[in-house]
N, C-alpha and C positions, 0 to 999 in steps of 0.2 A: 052272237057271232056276227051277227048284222051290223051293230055296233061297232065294233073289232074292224071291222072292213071300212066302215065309214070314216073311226077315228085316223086308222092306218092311210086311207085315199087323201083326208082334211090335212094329215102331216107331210105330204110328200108335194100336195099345193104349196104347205105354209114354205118348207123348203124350199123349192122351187122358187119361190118368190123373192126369199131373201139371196138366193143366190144370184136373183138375175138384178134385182136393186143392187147390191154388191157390185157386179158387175158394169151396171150404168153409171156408179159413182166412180169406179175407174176410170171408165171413158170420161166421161165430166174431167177429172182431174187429169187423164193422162191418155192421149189420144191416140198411145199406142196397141191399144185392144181395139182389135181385128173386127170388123161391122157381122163377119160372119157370126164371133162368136156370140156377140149379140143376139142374131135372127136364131140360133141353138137353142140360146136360154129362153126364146119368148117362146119356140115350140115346143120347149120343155114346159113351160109355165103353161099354158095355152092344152096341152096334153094332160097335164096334171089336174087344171080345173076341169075338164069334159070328163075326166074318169069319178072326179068328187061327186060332179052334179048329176052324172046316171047314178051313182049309187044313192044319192040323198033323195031319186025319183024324179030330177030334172031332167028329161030330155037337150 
């Protein structure tokens, strides 16, 4: 079950991450995406790795 939670926290990082890379190749290319939605995605990414690393026993 531990497992389960870990793999499940590790996927919503790895997502996370590709959404916000996604995101900044947008901006790169086209500099109509919003700096907000930017500062979303890093709290999103940012939130995602803090729930990974309590569960893998990282404070």
């Amino acid at each position: 079950m531990a497992n389960d939670l870990k793999d499940t926290k590790l996927e919503a990082h790895l997502d996370a991450l590709e959404k916000h890379k996604a995101l900044l190749e947008q901006l790169h290319l086209n500099s109509n995406v919003h700096l907000n939605e930017v500062s979303e995605s890093l709290e999103q990414l940012t939130l995602t790795l803090e729930e990974y690393l309590k569960i893998i026993g990282i404070p």
